[in-house]
Backbone atoms as SQL, in Angstrom:
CREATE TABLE atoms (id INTEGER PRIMARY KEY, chain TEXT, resi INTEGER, resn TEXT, atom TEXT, x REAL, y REAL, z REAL);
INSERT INTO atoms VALUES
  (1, 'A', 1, 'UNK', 'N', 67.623, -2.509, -22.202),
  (2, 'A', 1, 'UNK', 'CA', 66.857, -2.368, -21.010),
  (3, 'A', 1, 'UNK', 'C', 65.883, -3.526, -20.871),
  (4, 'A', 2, 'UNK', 'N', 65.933, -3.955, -19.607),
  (5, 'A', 2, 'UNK', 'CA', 64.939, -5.279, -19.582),
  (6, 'A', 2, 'UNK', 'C', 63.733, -4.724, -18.976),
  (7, 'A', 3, 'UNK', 'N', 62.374, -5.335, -19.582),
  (8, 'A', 3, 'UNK', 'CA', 61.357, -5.021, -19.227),
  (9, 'A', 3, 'UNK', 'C', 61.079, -5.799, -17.600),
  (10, 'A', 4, 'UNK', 'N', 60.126, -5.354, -17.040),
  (11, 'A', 4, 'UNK', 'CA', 60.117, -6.100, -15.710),
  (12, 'A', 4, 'UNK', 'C', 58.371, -6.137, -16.134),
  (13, 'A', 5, 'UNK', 'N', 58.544, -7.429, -15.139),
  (14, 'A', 5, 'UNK', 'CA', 56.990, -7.613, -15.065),
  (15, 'A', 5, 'UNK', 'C', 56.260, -7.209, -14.134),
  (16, 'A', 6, 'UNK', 'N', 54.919, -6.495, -13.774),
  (17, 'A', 6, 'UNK', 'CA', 54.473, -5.802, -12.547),
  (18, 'A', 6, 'UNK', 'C', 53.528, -7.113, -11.884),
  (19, 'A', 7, 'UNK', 'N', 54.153, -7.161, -10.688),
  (20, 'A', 7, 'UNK', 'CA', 53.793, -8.107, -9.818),
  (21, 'A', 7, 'UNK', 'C', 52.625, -7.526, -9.243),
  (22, 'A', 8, 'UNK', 'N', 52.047, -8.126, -9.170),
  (23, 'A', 8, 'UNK', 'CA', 50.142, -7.628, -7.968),
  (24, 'A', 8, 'UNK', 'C', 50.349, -8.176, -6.759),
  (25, 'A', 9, 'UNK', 'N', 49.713, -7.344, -5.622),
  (26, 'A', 9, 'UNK', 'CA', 49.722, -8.186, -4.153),
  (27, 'A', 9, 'UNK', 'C', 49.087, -9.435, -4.261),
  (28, 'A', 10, 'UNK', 'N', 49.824, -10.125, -3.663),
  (29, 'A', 10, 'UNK', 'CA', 48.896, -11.162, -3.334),
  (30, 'A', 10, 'UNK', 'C', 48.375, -11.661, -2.173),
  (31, 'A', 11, 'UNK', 'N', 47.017, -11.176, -2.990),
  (32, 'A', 11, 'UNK', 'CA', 46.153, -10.969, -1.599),
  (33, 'A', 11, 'UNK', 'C', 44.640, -12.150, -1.583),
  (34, 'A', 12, 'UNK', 'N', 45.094, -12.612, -2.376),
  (35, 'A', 12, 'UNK', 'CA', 44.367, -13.813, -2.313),
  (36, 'A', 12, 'UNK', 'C', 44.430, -15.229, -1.144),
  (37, 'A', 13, 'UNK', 'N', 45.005, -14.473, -1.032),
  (38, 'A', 13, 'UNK', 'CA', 45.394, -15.581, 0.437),
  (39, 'A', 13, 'UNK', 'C', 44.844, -15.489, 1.559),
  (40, 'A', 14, 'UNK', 'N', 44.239, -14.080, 1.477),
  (41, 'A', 14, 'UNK', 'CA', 43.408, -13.242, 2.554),
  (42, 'A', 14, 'UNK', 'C', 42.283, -13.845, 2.436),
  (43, 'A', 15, 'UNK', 'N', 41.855, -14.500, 1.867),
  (44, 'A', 15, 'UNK', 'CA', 40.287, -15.069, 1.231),
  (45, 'A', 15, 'UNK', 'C', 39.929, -16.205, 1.658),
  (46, 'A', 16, 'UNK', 'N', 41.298, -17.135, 1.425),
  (47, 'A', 16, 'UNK', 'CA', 41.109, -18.256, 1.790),
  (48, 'A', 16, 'UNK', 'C', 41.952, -18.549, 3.285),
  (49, 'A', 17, 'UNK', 'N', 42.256, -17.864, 3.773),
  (50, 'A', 17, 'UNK', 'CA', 42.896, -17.676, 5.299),
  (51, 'A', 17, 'UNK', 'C', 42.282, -18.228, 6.403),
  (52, 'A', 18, 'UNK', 'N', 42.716, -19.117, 6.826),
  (53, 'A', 18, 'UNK', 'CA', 41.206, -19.687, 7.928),
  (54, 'A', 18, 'UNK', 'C', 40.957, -18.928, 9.199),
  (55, 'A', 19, 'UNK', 'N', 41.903, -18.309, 9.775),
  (56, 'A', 19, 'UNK', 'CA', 41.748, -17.074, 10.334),
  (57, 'A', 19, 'UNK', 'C', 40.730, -16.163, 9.813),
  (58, 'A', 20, 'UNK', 'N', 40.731, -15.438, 8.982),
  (59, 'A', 20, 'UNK', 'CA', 39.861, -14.224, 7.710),
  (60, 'A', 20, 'UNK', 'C', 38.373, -15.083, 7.636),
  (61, 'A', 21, 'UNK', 'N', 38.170, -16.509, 7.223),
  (62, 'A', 21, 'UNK', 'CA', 37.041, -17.222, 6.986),
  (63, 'A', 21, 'UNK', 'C', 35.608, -16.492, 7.664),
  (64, 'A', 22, 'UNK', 'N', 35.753, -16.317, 9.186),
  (65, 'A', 22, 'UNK', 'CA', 34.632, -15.603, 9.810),
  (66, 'A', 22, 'UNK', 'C', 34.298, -14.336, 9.378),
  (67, 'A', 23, 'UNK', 'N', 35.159, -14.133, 9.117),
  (68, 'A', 23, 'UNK', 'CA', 35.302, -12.309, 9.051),
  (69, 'A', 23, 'UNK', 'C', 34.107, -12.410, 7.576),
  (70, 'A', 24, 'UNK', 'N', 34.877, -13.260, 6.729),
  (71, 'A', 24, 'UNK', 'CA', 34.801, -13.332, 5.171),
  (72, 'A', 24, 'UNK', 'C', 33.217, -13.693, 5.073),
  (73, 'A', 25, 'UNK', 'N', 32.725, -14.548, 5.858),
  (74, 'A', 25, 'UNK', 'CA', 31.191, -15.419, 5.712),
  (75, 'A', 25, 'UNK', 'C', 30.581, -14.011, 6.646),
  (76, 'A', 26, 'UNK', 'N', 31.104, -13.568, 7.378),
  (77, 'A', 26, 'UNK', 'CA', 29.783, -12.313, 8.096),
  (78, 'A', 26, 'UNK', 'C', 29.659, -11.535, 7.261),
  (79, 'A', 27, 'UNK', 'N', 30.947, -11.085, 6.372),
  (80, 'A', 27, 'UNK', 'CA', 31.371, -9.863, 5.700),
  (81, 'A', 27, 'UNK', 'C', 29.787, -9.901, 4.228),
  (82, 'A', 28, 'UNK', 'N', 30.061, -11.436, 3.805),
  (83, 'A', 28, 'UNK', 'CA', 29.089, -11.746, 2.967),
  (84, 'A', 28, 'UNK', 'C', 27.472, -11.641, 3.533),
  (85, 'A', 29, 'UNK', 'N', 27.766, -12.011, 4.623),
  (86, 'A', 29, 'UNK', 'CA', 26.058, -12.414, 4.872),
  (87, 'A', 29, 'UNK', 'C', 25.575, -10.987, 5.419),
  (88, 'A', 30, 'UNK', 'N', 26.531, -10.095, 6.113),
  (89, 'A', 30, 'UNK', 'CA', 25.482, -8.715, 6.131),
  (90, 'A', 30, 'UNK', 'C', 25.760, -8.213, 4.595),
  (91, 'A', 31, 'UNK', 'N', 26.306, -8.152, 3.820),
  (92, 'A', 31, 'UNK', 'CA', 25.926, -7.759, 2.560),
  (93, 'A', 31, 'UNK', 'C', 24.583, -7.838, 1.728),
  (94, 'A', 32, 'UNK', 'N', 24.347, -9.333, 2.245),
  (95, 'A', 32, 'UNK', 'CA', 23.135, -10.097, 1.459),
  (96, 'A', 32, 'UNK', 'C', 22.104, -9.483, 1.944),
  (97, 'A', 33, 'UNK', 'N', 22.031, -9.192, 3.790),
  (98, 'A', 33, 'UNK', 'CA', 21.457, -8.807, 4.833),
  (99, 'A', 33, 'UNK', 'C', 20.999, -7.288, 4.149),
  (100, 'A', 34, 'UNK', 'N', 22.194, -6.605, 3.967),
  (101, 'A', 34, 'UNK', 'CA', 21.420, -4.802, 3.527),
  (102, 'A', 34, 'UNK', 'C', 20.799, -5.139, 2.070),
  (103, 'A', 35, 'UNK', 'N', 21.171, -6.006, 1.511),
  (104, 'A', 35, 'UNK', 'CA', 20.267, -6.531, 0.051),
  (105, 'A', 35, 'UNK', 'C', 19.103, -6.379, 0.048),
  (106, 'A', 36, 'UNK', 'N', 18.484, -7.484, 1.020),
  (107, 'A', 36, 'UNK', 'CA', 17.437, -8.183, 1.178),
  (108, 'A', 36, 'UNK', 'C', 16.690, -6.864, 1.778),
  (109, 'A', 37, 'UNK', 'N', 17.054, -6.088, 2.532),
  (110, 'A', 37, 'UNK', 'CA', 16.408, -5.421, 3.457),
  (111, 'A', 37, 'UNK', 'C', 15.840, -4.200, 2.387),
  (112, 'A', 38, 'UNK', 'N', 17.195, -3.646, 1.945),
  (113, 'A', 38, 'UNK', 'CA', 16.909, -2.473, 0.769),
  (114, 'A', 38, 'UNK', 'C', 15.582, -2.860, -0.655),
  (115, 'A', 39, 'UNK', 'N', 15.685, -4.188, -0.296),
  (116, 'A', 39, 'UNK', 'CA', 14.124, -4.498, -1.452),
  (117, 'A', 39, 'UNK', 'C', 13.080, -4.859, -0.735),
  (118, 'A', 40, 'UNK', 'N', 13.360, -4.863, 0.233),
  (119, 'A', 40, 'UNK', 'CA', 11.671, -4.934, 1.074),
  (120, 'A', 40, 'UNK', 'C', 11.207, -3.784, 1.712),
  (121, 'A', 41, 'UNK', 'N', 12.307, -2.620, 1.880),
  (122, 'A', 41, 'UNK', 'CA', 12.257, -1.607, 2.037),
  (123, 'A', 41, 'UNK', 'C', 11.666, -0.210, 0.851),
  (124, 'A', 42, 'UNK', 'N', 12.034, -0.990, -0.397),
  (125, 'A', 42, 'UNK', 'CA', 11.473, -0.424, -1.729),
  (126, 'A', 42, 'UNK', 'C', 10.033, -0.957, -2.484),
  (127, 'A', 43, 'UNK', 'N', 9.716, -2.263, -1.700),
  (128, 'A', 43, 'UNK', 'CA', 8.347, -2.995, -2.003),
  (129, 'A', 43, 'UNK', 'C', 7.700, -2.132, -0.991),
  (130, 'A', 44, 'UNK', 'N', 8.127, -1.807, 0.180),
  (131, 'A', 44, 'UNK', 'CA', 7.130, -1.265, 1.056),
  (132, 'A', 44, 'UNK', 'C', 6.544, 0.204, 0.650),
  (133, 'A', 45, 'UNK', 'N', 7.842, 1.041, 0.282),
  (134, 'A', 45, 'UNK', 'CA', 7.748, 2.206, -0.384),
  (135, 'A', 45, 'UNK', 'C', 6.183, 2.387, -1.625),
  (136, 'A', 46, 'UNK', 'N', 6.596, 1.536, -2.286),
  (137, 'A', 46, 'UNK', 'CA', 5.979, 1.396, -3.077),
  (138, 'A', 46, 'UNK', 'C', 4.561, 1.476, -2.936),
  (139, 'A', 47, 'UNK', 'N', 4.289, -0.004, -2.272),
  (140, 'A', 47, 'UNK', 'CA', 2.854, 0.196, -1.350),
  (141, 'A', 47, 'UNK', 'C', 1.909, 1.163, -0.915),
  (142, 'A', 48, 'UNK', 'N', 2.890, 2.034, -0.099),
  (143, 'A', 48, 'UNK', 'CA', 2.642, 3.198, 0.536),
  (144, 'A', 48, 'UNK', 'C', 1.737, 4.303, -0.604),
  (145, 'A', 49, 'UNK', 'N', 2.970, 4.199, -1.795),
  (146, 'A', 49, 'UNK', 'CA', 2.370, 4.962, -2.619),
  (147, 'A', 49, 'UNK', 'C', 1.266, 5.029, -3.469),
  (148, 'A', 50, 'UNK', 'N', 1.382, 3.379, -3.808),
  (149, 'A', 50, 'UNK', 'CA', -0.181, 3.085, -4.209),
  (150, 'A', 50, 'UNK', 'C', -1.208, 3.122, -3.420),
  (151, 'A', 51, 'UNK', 'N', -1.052, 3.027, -2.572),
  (152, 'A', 51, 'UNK', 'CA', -2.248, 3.532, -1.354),
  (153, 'A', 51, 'UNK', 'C', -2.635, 4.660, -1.418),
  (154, 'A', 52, 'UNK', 'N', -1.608, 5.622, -1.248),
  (155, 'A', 52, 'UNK', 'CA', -1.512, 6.978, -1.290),
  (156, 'A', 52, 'UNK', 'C', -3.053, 7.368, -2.505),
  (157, 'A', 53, 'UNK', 'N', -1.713, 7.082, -3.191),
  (158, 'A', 53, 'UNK', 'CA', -2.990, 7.406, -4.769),
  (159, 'A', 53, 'UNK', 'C', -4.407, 6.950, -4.561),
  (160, 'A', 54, 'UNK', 'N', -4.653, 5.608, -4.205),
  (161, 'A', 54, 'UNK', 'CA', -5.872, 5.447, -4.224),
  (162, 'A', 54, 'UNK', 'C', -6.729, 5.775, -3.343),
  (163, 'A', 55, 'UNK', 'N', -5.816, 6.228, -2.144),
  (164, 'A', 55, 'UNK', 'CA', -7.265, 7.141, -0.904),
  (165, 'A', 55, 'UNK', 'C', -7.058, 8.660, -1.740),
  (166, 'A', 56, 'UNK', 'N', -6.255, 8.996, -2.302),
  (167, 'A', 56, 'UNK', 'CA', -6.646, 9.962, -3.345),
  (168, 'A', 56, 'UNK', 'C', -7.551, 10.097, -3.848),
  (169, 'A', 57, 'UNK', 'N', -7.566, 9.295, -5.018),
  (170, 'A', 57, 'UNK', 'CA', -8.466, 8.779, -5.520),
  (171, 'A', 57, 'UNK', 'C', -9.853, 8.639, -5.531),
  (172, 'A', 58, 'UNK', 'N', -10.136, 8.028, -3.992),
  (173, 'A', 58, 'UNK', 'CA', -11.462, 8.219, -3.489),
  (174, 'A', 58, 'UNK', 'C', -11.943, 9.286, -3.039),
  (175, 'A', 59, 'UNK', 'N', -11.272, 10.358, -2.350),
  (176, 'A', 59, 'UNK', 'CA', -11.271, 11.351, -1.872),
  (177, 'A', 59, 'UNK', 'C', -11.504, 11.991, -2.760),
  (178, 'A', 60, 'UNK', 'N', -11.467, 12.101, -4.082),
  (179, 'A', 60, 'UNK', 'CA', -11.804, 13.141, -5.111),
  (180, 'A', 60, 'UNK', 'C', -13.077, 12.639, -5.584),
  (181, 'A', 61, 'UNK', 'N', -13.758, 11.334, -5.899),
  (182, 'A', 61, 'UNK', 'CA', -14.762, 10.927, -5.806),
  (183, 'A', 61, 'UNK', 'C', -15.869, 11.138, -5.041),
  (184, 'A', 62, 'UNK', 'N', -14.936, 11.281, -3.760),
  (185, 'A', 62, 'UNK', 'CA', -16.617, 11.560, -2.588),
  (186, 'A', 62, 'UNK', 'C', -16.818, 12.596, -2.971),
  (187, 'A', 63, 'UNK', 'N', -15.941, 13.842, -3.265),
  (188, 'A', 63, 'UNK', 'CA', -16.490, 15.134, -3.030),
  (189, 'A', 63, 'UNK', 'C', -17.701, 15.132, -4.682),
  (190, 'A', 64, 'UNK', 'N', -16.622, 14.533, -5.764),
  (191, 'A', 64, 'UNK', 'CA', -17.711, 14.684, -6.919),
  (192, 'A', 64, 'UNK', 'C', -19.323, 13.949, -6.503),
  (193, 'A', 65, 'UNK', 'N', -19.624, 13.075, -5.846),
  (194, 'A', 65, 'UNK', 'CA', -20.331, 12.735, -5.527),
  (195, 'A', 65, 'UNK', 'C', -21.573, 13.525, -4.217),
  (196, 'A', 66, 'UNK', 'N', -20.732, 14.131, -3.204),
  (197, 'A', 66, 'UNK', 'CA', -21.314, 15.090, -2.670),
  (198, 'A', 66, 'UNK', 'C', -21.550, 16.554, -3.328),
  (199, 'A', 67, 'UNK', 'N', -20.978, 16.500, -4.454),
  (200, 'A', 67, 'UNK', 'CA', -21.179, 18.153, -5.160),
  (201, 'A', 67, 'UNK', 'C', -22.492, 17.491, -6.025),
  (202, 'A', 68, 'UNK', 'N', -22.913, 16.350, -6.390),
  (203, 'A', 68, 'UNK', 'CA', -23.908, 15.892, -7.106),
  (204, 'A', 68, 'UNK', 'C', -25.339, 15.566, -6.115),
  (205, 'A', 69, 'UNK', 'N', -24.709, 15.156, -4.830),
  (206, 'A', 69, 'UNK', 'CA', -26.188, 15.388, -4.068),
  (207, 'A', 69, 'UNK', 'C', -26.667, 16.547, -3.831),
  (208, 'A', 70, 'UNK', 'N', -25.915, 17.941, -3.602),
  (209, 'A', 70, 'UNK', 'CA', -26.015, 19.061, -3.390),
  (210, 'A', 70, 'UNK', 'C', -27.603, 19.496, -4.888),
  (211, 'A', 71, 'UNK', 'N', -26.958, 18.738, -5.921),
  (212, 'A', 71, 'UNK', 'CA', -27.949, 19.404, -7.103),
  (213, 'A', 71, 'UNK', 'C', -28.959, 18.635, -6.859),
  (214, 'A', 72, 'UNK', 'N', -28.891, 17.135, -6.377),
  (215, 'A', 72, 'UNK', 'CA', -30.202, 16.128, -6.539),
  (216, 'A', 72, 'UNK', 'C', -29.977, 15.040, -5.502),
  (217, 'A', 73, 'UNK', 'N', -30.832, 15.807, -4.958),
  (218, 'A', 73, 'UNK', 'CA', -30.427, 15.471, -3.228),
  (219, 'A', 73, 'UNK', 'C', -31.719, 13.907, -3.047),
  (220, 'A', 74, 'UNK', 'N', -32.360, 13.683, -4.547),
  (221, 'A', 74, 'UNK', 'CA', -33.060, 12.251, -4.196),
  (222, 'A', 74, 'UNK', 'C', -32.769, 11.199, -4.498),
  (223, 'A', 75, 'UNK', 'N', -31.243, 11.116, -5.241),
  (224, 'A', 75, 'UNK', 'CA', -30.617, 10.565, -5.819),
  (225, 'A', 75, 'UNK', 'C', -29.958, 9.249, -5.005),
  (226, 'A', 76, 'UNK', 'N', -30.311, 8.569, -5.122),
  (227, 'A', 76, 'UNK', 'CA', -30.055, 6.960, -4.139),
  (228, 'A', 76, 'UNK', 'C', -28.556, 6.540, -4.458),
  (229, 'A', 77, 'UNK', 'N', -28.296, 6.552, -5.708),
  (230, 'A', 77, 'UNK', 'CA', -27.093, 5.402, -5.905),
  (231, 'A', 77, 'UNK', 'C', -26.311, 6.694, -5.918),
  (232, 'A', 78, 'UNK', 'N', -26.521, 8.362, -5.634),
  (233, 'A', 78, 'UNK', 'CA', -25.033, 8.755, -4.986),
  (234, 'A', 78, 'UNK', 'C', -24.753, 8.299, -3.432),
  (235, 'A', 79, 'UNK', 'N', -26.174, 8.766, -2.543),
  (236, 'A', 79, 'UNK', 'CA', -25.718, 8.081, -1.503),
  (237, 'A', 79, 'UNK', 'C', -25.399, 6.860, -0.998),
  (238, 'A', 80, 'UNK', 'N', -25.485, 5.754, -1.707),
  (239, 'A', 80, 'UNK', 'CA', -25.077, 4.576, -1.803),
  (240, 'A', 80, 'UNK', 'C', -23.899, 4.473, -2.412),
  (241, 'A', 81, 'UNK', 'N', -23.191, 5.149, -3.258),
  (242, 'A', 81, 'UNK', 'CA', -21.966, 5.118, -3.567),
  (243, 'A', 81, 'UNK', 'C', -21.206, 5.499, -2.421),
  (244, 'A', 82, 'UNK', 'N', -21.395, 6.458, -1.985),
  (245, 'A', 82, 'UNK', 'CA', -20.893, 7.491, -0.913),
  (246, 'A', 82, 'UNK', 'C', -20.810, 6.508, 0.433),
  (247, 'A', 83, 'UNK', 'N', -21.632, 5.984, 0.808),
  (248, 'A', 83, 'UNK', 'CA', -21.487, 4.714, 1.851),
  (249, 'A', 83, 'UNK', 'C', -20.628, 3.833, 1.507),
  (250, 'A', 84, 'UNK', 'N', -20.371, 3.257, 0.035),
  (251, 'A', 84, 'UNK', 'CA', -19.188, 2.251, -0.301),
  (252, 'A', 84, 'UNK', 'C', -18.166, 3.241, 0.050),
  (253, 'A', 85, 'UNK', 'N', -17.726, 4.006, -0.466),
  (254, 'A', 85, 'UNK', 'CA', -16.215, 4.843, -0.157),
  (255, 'A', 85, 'UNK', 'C', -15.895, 5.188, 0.853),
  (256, 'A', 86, 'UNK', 'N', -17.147, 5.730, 1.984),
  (257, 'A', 86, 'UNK', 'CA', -16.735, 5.868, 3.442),
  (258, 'A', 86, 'UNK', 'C', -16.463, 4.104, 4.074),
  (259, 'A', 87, 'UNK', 'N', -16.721, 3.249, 3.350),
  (260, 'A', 87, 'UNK', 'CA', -16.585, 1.972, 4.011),
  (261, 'A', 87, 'UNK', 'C', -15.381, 1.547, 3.477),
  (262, 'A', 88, 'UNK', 'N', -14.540, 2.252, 2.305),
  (263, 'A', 88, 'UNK', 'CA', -13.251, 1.264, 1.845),
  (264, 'A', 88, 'UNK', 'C', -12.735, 2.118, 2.379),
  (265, 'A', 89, 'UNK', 'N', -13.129, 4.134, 2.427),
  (266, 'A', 89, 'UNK', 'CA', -11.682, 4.444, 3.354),
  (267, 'A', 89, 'UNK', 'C', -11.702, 4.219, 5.035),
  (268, 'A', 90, 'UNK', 'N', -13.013, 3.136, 5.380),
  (269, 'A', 90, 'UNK', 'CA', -12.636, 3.201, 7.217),
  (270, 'A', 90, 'UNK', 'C', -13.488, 3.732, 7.838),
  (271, 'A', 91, 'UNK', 'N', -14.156, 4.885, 6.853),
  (272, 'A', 91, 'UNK', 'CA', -15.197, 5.569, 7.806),
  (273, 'A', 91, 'UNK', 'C', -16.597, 5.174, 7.930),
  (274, 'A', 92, 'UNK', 'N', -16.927, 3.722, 8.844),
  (275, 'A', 92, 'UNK', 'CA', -18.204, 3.536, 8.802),
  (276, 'A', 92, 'UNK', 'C', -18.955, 4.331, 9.324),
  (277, 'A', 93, 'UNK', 'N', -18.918, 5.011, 10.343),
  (278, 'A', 93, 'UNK', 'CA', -20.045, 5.831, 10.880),
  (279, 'A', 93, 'UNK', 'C', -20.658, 6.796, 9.699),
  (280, 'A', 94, 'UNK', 'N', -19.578, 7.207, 8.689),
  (281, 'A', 94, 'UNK', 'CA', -20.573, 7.853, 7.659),
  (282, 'A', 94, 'UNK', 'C', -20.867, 6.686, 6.867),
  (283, 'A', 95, 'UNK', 'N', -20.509, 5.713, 6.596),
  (284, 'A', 95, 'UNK', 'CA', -20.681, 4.703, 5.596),
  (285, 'A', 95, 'UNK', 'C', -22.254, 4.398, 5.763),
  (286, 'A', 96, 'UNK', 'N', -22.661, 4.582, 7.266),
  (287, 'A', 96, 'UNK', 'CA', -24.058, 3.936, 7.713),
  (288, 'A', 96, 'UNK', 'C', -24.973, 4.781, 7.578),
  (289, 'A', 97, 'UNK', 'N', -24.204, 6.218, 7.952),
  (290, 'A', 97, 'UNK', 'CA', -25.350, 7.430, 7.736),
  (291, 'A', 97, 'UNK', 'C', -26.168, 7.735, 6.459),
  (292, 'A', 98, 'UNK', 'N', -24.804, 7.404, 5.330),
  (293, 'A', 98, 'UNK', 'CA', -24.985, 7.812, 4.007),
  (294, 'A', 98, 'UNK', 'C', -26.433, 6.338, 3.670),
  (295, 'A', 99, 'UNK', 'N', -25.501, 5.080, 3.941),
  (296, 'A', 99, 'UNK', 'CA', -26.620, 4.036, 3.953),
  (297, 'A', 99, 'UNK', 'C', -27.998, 4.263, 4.379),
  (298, 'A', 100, 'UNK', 'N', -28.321, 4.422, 5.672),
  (299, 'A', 100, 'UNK', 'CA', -29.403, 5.039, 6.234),
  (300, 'A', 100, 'UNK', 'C', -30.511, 5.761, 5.064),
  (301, 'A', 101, 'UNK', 'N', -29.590, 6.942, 4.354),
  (302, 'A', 101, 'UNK', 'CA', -30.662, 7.456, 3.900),
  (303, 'A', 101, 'UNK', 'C', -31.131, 6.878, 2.317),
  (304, 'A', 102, 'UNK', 'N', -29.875, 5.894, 2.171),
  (305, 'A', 102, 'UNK', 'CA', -30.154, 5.194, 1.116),
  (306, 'A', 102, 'UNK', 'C', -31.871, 4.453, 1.420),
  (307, 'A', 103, 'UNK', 'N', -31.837, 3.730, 2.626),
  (308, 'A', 103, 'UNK', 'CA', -33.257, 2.858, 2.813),
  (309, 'A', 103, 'UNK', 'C', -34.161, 3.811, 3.128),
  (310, 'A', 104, 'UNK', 'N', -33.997, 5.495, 3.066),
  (311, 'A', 104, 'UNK', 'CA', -35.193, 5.993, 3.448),
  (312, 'A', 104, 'UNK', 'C', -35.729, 6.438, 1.636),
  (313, 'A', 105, 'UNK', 'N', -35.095, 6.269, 0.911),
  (314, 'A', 105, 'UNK', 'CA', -35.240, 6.518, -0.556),
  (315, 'A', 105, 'UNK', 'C', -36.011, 5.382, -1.128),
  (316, 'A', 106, 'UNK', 'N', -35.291, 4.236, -0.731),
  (317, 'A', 106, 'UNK', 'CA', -35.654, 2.834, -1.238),
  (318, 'A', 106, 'UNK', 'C', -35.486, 1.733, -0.202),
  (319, 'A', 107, 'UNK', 'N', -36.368, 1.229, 0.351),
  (320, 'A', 107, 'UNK', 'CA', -36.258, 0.685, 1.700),
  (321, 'A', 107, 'UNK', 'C', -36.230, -0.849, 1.625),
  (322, 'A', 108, 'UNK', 'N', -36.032, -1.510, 0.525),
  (323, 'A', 108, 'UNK', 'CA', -35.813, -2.743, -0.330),
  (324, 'A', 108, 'UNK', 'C', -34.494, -2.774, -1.046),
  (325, 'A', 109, 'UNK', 'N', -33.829, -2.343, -1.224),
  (326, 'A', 109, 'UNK', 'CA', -32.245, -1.617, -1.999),
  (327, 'A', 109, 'UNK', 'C', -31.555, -3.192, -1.657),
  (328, 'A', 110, 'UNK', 'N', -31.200, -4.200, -2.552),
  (329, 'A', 110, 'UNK', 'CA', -30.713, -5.232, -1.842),
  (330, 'A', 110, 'UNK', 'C', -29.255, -4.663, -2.281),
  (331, 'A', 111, 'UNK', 'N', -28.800, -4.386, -2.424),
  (332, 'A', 111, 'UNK', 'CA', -27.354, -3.787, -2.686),
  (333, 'A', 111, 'UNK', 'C', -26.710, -3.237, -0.979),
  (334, 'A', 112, 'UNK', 'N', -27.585, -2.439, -0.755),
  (335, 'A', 112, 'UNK', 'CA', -27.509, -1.782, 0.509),
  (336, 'A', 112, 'UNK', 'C', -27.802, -2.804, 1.715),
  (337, 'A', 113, 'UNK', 'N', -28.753, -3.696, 1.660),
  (338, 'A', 113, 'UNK', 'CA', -28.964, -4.597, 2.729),
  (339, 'A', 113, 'UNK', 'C', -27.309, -5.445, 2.619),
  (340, 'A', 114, 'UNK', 'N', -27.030, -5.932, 1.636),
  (341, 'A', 114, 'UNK', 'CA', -25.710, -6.412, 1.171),
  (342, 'A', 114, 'UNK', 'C', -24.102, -5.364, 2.086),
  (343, 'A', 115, 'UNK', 'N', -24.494, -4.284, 2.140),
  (344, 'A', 115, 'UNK', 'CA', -23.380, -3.160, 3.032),
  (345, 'A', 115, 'UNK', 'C', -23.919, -3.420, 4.179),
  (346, 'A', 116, 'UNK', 'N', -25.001, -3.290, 4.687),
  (347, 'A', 116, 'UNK', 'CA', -25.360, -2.989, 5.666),
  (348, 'A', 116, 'UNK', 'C', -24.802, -4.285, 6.830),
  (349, 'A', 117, 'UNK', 'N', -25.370, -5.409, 5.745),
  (350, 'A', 117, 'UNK', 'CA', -24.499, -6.838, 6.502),
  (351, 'A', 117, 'UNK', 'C', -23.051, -6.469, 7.118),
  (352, 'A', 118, 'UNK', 'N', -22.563, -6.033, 6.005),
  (353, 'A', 118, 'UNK', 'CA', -21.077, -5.609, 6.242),
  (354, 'A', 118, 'UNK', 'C', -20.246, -5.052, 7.349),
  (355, 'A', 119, 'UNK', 'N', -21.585, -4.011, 7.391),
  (356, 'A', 119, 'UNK', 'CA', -20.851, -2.866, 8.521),
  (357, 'A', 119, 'UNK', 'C', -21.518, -3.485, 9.713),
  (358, 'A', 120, 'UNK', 'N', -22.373, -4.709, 10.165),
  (359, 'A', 120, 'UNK', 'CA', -23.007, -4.841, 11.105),
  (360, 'A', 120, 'UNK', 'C', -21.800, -5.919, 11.751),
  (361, 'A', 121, 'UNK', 'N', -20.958, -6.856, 11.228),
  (362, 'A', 121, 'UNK', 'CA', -19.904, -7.604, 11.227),
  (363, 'A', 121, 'UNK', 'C', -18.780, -6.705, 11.870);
């Protein structure tokens, strides 16, 4: 019995086909295209999440910080903390209030004149 040899399509010809060529260079370049996209799409993800966490983050801070003025309500550098965090998450109108009563505590506070610049910008 003679062995036979198993022939493969040949389909390599399809590749280099100058007809196929367009097909072949789009075929590649949206490939590269959902590549590129799927990792800027996973950098963004990402982002999101570290953000996430860190207005977390702060958000668990203000309150420890407002559960500490509640006990010692003359306490300057909570409400001066409390003005930085309403100013990194956005919220100046409390950022200024909290400030405010920072200069009625200590009305020289150069830390606070330093925010106050800030939020006046």
């Amino acid at each position: 019995m003679k062995k036979q040899s198993k022939k493969f399509p040949s389909i390599y010809r399809a590749i280099t086909d100058k007809e196929n060529a367009p097909l072949i260079v789009l075929s590649i370049f949206l490939v590269l295209a959902i590549f590129m996209v799927g990792l800027d799409l996973n950098k963004n993800l990402e982002e999101k999440e570290l953000r996430a966490k860190l207005y977390d983050s702060k958000v668990k801070e203000v309150r420890f910080w407002e559960e500490n003025l509640s006990k010692y309500p003359q306490f300057k550098d909570a409400y001066f903390r409390l003005a930085i965090l309403y100013y990194e998450v956005g919220d100046f109108e409390k950022s200024d209030s909290f400030l405010k009563k920072v200069f009625l505590l200590d009305p020289s506070f150069e830390e606070g004149k330093k925010l106050e610049r800030l939020l006046k910008d």
